[in-house]
C-alpha positions in Angstrom: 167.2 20.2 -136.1 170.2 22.1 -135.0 169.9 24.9 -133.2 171.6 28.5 -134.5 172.8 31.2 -132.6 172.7 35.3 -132.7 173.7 37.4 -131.2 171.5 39.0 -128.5 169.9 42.2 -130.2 168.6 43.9 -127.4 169.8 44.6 -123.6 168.2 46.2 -120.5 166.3 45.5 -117.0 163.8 42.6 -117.1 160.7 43.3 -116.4 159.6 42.4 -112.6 157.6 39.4 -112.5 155.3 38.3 -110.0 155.3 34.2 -110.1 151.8 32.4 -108.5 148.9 31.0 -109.0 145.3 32.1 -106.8 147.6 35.0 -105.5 150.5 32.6 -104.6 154.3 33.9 -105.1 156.6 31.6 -106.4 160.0 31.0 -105.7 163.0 32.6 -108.0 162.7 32.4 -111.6 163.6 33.7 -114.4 163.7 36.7 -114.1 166.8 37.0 -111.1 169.3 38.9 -111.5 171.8 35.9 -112.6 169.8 35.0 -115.6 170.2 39.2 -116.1 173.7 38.4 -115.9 174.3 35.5 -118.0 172.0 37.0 -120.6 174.9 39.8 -120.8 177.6 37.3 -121.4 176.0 34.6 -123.6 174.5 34.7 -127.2 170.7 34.2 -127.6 169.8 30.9 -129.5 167.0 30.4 -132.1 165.8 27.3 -133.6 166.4 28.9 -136.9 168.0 31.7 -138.3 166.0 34.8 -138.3 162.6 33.3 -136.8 161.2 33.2 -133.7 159.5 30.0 -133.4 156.8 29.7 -131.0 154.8 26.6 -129.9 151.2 26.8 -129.3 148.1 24.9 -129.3 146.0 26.4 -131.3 142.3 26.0 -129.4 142.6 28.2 -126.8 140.1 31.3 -128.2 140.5 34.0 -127.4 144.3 33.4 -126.8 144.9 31.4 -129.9 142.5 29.2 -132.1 142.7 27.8 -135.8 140.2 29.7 -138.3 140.3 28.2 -142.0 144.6 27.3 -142.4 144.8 30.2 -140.0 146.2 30.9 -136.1 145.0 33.4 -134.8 144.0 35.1 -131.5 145.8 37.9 -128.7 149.1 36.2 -127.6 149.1 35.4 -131.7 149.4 38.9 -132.6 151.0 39.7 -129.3 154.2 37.4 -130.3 154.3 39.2 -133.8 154.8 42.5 -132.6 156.9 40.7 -130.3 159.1 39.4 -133.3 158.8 42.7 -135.4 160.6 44.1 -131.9 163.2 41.5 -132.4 163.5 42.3 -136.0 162.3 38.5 -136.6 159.4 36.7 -138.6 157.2 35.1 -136.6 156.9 30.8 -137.3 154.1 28.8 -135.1 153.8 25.1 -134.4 151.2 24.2 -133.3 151.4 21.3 -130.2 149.4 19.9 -127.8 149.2 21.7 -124.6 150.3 19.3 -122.2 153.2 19.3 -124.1 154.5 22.2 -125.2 156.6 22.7 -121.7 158.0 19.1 -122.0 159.2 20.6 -125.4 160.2 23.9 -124.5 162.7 22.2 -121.8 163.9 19.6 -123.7 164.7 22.3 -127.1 164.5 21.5 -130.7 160.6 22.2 -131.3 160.5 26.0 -130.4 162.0 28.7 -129.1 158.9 30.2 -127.0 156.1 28.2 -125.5 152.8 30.5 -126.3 149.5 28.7 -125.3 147.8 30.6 -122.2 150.5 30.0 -119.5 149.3 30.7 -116.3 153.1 31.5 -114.5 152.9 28.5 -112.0 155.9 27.6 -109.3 155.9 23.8 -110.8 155.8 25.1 -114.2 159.4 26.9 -113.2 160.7 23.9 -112.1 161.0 23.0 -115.5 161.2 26.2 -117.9 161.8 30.2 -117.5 158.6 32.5 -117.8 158.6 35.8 -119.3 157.0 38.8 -118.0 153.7 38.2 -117.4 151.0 40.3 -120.1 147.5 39.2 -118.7 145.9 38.7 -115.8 142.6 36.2 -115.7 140.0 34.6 -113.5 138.3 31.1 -113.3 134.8 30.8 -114.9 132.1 27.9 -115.1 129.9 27.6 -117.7 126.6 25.6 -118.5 124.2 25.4 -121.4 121.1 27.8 -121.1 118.8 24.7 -120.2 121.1 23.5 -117.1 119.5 24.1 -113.4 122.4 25.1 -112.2 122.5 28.6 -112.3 124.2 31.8 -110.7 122.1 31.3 -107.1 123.1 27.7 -106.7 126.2 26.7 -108.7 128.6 26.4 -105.5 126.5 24.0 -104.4 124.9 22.6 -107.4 128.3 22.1 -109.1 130.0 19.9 -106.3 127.2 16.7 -106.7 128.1 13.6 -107.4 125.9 13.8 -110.7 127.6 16.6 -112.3 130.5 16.2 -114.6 132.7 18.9 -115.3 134.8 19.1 -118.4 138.0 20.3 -117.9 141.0 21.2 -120.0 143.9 18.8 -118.8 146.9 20.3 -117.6 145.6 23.2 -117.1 144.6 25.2 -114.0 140.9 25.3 -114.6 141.6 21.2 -113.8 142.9 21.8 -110.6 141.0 24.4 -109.6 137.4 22.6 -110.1 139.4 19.5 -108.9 139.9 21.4 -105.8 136.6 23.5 -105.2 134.1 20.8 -106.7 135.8 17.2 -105.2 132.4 15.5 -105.5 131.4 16.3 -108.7 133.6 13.9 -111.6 136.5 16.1 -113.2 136.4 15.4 -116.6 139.6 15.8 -118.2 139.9 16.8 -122.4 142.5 17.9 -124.8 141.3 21.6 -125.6 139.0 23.8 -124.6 136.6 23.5 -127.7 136.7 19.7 -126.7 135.1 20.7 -123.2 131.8 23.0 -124.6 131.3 20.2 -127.4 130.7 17.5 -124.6 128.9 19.9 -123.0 126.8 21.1 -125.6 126.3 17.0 -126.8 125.2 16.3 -122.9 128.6 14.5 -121.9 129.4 16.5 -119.5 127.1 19.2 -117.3 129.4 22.3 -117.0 132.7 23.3 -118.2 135.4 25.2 -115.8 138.8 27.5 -117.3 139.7 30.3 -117.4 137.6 33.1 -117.6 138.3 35.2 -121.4 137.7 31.4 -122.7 134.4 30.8 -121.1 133.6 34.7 -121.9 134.8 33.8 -125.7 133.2 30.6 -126.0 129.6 32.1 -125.1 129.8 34.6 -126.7 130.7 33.5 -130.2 130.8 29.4 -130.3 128.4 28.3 -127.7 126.4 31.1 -127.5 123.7 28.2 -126.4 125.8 28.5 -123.0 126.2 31.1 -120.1 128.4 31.3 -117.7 126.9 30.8 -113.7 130.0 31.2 -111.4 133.3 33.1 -111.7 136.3 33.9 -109.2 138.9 36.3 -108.9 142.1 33.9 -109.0 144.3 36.6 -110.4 146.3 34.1 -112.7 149.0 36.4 -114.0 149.7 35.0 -118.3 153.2 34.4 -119.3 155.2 32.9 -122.5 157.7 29.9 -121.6 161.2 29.7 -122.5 163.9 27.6 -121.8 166.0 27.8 -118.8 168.9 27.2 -121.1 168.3 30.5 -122.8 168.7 33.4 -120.7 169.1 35.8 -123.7 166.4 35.1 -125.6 164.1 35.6 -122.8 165.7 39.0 -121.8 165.2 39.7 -125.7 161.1 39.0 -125.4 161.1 40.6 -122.1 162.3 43.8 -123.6 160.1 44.0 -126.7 157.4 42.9 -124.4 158.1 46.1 -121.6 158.4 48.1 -125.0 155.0 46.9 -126.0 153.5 47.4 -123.0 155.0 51.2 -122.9 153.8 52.2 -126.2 150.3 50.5 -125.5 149.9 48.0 -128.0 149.4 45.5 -125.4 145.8 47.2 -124.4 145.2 48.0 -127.8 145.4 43.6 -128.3 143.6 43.5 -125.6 140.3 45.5 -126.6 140.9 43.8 -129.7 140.2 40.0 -128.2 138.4 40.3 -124.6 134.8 40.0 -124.6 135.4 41.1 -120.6 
């Protein structure tokens, strides 16, 4: 589809962001003062005219996750008032994680990538992250009948005959893949594919980020409790294309606007079982 262009609706300071995973800074991004500049001189490009398409998978509660014909969830409602900021209607598609990035960079799919993003330096490599609107942790859950529990899980979950579902792609993956090397990564498409072939005995424990694991058992799997969780400080951003520096100074604004006025912690208490 080709792509139309407005003009940019809204100017100002990005909002500073911090780039890094498990407390890491990355190198520039976005958010430099060039892509400031060429935001100034260039005219912000949507998919279509009016709408602010984002791309999301939608299995990611409390984030985003398909009820009845529905998507719903906190960056769902986030990137509404986001697009009421814009003076936009809001249009999601949904995608599979993994490739939502792919199709942020390569355009023609979306204008905003919206599915959990922890802001990663590799991630930049490829797209331009907004300003960051959450900050989570890394969680591990089992079902209620598992011996692992909270007094031995560092040790009970790196074994050989443990099998830990995992969300591919994602940084729960390469987190248990780096704390747990003995035990067999499973990797799966979503998150509710993870507590399924947990729950169905395919796998022993499930490891991602923490408001999922704290979602999951508390609504879906309440069969399941969570027995280890770490303070990675993963900092939550929307992806945009790097081609694109005036649409993502548009989002950043409504999203510093959003923040300012408090709807942002009013989402939050709305979704977070934390």
């Amino acid at each position: 589809m080709k792509m139309k262009k407005l003009g940019v609706i809204a100017a100002g300071a990005l909002m500073a962001m911090s780039l890094g995973v498990f407390g890491c800074s990355s190198p520039a991004s976005s958010s430099s003062a060039s892509s400031s500049a060429a935001a100034e001189t260039e005219e912000m490009v949507l998919l279509n005219d009016g709408e602010l398409t984002i791309v999301s998978s939608p299995d990611y509660p409390p984030f985003e996750n398909l009820v009845g014909d529905e998507t719903v969830g906190f960056e769902v409602d986030l990137f509404q008032a986001v697009a009421d900021k814009m003076g936009l209607t809001l249009n999601i598609v949904p995608l599979q994680f993994d490739a939502i990035i792919p199709a942020i960079a390569a355009g023609g799919q979306g204008d905003v990538g919206v599915s959990g993003f922890s802001v990663d330096p590799e991630r930049a490599k490829e797209i331009d992250f907004t300003a960051t609107y959450y900050v989570d942790d890394q969680a591990v859950a089992v079902m209620d009948d598992s011996p692992i529990t909270e007094e031995n899980a560092v040790e009970a979950l790196n074994n050989p005959d443990v099998i830990i579902a995992v969300q591919t792609g994602t940084t729960g993956e390469t987190f248990a893949q780096e704390n747990f090397p003995n035990a067999t990564i499973q990797g799966y498409g979503n998150s509710t594919d993870c507590f399924a072939a947990m729950q169905s005995g395919q796998a022993s424990a499930v490891c991602t980020n923490l408001a999922v694991v704290a979602d999951m058992t508390a609504e879906a799997y309440a069969d399941a409790r969570i027995v280890y969780r770490v303070a990675t400080g993963e900092e939550y951003a929307a992806v945009v294309s790097q081609d694109n520096p005036a649409l993502l100074e548009a989002v950043n604004n409504a999203l510093a606007e959003l923040e300012a006025d408090g709807t942002i912690d009013e989402l939050k208490a709305k979704w977070f079982n934390i």
